[in-house]
C-alpha positions in Angstrom: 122.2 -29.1 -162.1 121.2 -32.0 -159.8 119.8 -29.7 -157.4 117.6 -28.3 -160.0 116.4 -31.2 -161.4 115.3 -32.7 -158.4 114.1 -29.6 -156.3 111.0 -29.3 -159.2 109.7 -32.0 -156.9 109.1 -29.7 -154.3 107.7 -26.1 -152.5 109.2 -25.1 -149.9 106.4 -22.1 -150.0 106.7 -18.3 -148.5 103.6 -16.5 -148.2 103.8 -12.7 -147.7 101.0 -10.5 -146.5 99.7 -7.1 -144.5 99.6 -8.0 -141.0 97.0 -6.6 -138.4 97.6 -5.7 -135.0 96.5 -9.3 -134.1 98.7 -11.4 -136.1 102.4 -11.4 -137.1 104.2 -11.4 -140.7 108.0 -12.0 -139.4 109.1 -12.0 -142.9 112.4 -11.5 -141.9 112.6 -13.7 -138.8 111.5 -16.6 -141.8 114.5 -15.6 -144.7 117.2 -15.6 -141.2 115.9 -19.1 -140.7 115.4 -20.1 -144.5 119.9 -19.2 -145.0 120.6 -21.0 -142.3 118.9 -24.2 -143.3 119.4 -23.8 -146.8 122.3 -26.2 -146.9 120.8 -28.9 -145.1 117.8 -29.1 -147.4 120.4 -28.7 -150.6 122.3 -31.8 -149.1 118.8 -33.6 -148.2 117.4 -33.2 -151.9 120.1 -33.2 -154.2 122.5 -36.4 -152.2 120.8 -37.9 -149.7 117.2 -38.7 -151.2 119.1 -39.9 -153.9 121.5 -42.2 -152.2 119.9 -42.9 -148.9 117.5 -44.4 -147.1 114.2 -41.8 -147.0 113.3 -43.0 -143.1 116.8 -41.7 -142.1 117.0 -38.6 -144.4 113.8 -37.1 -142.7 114.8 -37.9 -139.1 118.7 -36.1 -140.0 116.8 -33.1 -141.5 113.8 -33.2 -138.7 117.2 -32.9 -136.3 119.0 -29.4 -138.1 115.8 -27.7 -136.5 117.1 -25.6 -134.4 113.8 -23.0 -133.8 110.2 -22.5 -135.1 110.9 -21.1 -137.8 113.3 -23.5 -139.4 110.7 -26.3 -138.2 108.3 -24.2 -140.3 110.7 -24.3 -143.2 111.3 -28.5 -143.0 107.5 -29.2 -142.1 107.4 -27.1 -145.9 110.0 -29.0 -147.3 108.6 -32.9 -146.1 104.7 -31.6 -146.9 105.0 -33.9 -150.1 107.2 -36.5 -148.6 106.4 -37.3 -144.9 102.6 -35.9 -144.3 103.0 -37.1 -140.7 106.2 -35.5 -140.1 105.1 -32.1 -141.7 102.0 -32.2 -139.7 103.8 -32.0 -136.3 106.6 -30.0 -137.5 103.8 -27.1 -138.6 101.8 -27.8 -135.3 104.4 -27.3 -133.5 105.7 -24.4 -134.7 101.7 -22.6 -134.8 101.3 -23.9 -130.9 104.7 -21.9 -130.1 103.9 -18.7 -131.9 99.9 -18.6 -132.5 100.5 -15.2 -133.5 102.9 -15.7 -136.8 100.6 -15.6 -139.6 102.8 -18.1 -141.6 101.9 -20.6 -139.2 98.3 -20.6 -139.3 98.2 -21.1 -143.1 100.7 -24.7 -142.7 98.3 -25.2 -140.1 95.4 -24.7 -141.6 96.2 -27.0 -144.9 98.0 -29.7 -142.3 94.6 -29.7 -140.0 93.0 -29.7 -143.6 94.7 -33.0 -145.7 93.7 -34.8 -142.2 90.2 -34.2 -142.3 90.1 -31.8 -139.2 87.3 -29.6 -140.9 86.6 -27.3 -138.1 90.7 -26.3 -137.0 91.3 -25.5 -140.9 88.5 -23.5 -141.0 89.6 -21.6 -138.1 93.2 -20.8 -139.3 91.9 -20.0 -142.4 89.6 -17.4 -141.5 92.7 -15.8 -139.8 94.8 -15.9 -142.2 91.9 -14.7 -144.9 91.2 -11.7 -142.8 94.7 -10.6 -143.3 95.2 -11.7 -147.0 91.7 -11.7 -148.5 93.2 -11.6 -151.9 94.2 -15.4 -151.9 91.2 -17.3 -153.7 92.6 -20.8 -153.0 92.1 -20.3 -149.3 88.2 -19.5 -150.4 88.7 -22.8 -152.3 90.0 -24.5 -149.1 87.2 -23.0 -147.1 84.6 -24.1 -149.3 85.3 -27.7 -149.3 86.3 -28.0 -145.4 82.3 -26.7 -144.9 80.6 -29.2 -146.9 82.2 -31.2 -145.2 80.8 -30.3 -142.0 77.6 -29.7 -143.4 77.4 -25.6 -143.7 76.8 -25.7 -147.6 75.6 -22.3 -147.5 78.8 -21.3 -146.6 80.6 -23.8 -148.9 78.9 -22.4 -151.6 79.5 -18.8 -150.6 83.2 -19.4 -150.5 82.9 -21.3 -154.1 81.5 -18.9 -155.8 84.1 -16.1 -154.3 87.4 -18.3 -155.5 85.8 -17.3 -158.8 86.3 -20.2 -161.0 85.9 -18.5 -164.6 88.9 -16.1 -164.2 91.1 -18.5 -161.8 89.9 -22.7 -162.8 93.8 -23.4 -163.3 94.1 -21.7 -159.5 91.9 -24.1 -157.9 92.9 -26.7 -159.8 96.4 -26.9 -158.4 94.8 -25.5 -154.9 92.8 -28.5 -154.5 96.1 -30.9 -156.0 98.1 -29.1 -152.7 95.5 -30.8 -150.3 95.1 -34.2 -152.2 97.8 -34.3 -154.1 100.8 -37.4 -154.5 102.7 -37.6 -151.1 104.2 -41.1 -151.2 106.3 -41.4 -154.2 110.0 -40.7 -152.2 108.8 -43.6 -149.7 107.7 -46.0 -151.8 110.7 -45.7 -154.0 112.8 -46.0 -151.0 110.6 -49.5 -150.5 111.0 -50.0 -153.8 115.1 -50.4 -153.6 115.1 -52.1 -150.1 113.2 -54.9 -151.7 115.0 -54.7 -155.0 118.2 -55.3 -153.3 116.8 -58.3 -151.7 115.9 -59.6 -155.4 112.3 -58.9 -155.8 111.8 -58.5 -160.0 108.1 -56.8 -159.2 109.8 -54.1 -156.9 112.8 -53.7 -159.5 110.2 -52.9 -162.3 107.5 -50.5 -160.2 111.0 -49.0 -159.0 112.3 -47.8 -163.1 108.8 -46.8 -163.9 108.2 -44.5 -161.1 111.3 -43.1 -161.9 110.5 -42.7 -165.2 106.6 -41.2 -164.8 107.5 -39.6 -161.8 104.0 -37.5 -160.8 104.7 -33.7 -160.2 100.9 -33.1 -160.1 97.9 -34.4 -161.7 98.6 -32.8 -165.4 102.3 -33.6 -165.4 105.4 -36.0 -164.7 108.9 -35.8 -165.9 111.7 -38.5 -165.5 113.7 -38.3 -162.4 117.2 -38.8 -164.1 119.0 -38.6 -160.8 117.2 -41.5 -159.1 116.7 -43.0 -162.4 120.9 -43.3 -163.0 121.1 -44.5 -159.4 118.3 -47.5 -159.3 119.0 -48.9 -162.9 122.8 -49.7 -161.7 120.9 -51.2 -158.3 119.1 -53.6 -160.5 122.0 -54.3 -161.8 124.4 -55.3 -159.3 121.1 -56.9 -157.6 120.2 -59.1 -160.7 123.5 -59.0 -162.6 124.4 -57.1 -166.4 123.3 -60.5 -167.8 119.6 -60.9 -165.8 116.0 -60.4 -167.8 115.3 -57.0 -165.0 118.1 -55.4 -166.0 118.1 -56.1 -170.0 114.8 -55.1 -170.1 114.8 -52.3 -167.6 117.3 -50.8 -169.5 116.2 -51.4 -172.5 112.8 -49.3 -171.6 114.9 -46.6 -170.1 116.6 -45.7 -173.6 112.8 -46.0 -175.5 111.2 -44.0 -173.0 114.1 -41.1 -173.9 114.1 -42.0 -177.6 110.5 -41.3 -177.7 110.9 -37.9 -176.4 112.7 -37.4 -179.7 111.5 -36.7 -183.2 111.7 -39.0 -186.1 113.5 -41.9 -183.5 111.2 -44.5 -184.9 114.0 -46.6 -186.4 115.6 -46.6 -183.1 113.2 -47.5 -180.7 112.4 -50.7 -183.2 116.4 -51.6 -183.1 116.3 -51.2 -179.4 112.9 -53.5 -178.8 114.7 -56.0 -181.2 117.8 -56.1 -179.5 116.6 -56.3 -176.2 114.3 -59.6 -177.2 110.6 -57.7 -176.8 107.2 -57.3 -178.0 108.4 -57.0 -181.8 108.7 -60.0 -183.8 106.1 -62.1 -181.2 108.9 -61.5 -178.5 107.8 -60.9 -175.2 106.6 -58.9 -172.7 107.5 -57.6 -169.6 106.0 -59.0 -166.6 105.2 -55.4 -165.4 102.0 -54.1 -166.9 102.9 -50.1 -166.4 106.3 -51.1 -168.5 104.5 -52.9 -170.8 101.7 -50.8 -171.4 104.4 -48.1 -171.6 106.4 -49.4 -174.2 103.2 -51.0 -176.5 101.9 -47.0 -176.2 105.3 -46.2 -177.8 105.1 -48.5 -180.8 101.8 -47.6 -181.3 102.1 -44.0 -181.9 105.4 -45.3 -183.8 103.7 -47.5 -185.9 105.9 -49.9 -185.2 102.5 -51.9 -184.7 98.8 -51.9 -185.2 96.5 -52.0 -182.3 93.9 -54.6 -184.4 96.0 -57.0 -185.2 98.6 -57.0 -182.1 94.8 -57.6 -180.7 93.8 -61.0 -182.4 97.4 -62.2 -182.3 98.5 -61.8 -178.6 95.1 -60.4 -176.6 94.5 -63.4 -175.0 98.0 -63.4 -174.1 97.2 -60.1 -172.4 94.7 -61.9 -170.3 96.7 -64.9 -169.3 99.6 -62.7 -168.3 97.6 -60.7 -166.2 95.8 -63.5 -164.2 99.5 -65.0 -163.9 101.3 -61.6 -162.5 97.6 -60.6 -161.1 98.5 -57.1 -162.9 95.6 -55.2 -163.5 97.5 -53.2 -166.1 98.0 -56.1 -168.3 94.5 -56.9 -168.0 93.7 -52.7 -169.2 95.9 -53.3 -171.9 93.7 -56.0 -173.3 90.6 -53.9 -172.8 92.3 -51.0 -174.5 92.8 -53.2 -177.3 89.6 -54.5 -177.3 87.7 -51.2 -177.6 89.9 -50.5 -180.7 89.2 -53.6 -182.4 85.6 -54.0 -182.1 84.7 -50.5 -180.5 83.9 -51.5 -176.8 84.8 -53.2 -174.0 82.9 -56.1 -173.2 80.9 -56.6 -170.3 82.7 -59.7 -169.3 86.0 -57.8 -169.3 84.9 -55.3 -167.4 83.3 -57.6 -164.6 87.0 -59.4 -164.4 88.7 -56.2 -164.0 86.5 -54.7 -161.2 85.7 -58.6 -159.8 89.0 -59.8 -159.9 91.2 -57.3 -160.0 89.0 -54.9 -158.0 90.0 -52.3 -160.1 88.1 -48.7 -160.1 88.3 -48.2 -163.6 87.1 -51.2 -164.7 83.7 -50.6 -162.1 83.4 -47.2 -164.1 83.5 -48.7 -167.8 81.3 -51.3 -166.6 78.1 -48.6 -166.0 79.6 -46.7 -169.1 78.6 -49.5 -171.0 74.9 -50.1 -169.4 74.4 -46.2 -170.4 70.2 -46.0 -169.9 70.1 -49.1 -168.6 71.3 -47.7 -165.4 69.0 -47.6 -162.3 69.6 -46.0 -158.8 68.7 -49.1 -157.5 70.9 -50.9 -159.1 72.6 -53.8 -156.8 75.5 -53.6 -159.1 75.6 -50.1 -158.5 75.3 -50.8 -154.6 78.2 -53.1 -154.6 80.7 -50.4 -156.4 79.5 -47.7 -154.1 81.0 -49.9 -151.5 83.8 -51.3 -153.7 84.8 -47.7 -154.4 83.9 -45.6 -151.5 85.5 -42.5 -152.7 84.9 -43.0 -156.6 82.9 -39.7 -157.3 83.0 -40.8 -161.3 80.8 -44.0 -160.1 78.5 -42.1 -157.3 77.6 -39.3 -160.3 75.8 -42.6 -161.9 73.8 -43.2 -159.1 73.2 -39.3 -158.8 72.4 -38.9 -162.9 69.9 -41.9 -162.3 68.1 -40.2 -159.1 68.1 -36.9 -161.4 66.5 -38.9 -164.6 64.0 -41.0 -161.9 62.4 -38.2 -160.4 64.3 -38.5 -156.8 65.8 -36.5 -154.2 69.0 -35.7 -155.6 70.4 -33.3 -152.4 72.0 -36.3 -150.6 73.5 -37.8 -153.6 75.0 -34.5 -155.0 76.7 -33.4 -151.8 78.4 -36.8 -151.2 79.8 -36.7 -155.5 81.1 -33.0 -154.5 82.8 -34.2 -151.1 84.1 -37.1 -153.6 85.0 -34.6 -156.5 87.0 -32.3 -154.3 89.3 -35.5 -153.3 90.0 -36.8 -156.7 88.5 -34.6 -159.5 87.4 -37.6 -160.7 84.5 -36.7 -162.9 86.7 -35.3 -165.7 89.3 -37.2 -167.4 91.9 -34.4 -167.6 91.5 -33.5 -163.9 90.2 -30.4 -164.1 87.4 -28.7 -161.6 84.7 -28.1 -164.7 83.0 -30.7 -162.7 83.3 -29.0 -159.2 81.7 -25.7 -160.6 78.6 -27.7 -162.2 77.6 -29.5 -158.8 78.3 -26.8 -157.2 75.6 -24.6 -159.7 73.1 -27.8 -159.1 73.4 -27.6 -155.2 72.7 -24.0 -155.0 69.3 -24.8 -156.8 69.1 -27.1 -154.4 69.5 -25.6 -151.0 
């Protein structure tokens, strides 16, 4: 069951095509090497993740390699753990058999994630002239030519991905080249420094556990690690110590609220454990706290107005302590319940202070028309946020409304878009297909 659980996390991925006189599809050569390193990537996920360092996990996996093929299997395996270490593993394999089809696809989306535009392209191409059935490489294609400035071509190889019969496609295509890659080593941080007593690392430790990302739509709770870290805090702090009360206390909300009609039981176990209810207080993690006030809230174990006038402030002066920014989102959550915004001066702490992203976006939210391309404001965010596209499609909707040049402006929110699909708040590539409509009007 462990084994299941955990491999969810990963793809160790097998594409199968038609080969052409020019390439190779050693299908075969590929399920020989996947049996033999099968039970070295069963012991590397379901035991030693869990219960070892991640550093020395990769390099005893890296070393089972014993051909091409089985490096093409690990690179697979580490593509969401170790970028680096995938990278050379696929490289290497490509640069001894340039002919295996296989190979130039890892390549490809390796050369890709790194920014090398013009190698992707060129092992895509190969592989689409074999397989010119598989839209996400048209997806691929598209992005890696804006970004080398052929957006003829980018937009050719938009529109043939085809987004109204295959949007949920691209969605998770474009997740595979920007997607979450450092959540196993930074929870392996997270317990080196939690074993050395750190209370911040021991709470970011139980809460990635607990929201662990699998892509951009969806997280689940890792109950293997989970099991394993909560008794780390505890022999690190001791049964008795606020981290481990509290930790454990959020671990059995966070599952009752998975459950219907638990209500009585989540307020017993906030009680118990000394927090939030009754004035009690809150955990010096914002993420945990934000977690567990979302919980009562849907609960109605409290009311967002007046947990607002009696502890908001409190929200403030706990995040300038712990310099969280989540405490300080939990206040302007609050506030934009209570009186139906966020204020200005709120969201010039969070994006001053705290330079946080979000706050920056709410910030020229709030000025609606009385945003200007010119803006020095808008200036300083472009440079705060360099890869924001929610923030540059501000500057680009004010050059639209003013009468300017919007070419420039549009490409750079696209090259931004594909990074982060940013512009929607559910993550989805709606956005991508609309600049994409406005730049072939352009060109």
């Amino acid at each position: 069951m462990r084994k299941k659980i955990l491999l969810i996390i990963f793809n160790v991925a097998l594409f199968s095509c038609y080969a052409q006189v020019e390439t190779e599809n050693n299908t075969e050569k590929i399920k020989k090497a996947q049996a033999e390193i099968n039970p070295d990537l069963e012991y590397f996920f379901s035991d030693c993740l869990v219960n070892k360092n991640c550093d020395d996990c990769i390099k005893d996996l890296v070393s089972k390699a014993k051909n091409e093929y089985q490096k093409y299997l690990i690179g697979g395996a580490l593509y969401n753990i170790d970028s680096k270490t995938s990278y050379a593993l696929h490289k290497s394999a490509y640069e001894k058999y340039p002919n295996e089809l296989n190979f130039h696809l890892e390549y490809a989306i390796e050369s890709h994630r790194i920014g090398d535009y013009k190698t992707a392209i060129k092992h895509y191409e190969t592989y689409k002239q074999v397989n010119d059935t598989d839209y996400r490489i048209d997806v691929w294609l598209s992005e890696c030519y804006l970004n080398i400035d052929n957006f003829s071509k980018a937009i050719e190889h938009w529109k043939e991905a085809n987004h109204s019969k295959n949007h949920i496609g691209i969605d998770k295509a474009i997740y595979i080249i920007h997607g979450e890659v450092e959540q196993i080593k930074r929870r392996s941080e997270l317990i080196a420094k939690t074993k050395s007593k750190d209370s911040k690392s021991a709470y970011e430790l139980i809460f990635l556990d607990m929201n662990w990302e699998l892509d951009w739509w969806n997280n689940n709770i890792q109950e293997y690690f989970l099991e394993k870290d909560i008794n780390t805090i505890k022999n690190s702090f001791g049964s008795d110590s606020k981290e481990y009360i509290q930790l454990s206390a959020y671990n059995k909300i966070k599952h009752l609220s998975k459950k219907s009609s638990s209500e009585d039981s989540i307020k017993i176990a906030l009680l118990d454990s000394k927090l939030i209810l009754d004035n009690n207080q809150m955990p010096i993690n914002g993420k945990v706290a934000s977690d567990l006030l979302r919980i009562s809230f849907i609960n109605r174990l409290l009311d967002e107005k007046d947990f607002f006038e009696k502890r908001g402030q409190e929200m403030i002066e706990l995040a300038d302590i712990y310099k969280d920014e989540e405490l300080l989102n939990i206040y302007a959550y609050l506030e934009s319940v209570a009186t139906g915004h966020v204020s200005e001066e709120t969201d010039k702490k969070g994006w001053n202070e705290y330079q946080s992203e979000k706050f920056a976006i709410s910030y020229f939210i709030g000025l609606a028309d009385k945003n200007k391309y010119d803006n020095p404001d808008l200036r300083k965010a472009l440079t705060d946020f360099p890869n924001s596209s929610k923030i540059h499609w501000v500057k680009l909707n004010c050059a639209k409304i003013e009468g300017k040049d919007i070419k420039v402006d549009l490409i750079e929110v696209i090259k931004k878009e594909f990074k982060t699909l940013g512009s929607d708040q559910n993550k989805y590539s709606y956005g991508l297909k609309n600049y994409f409509y406005l730049l072939e009007n352009e060109i």
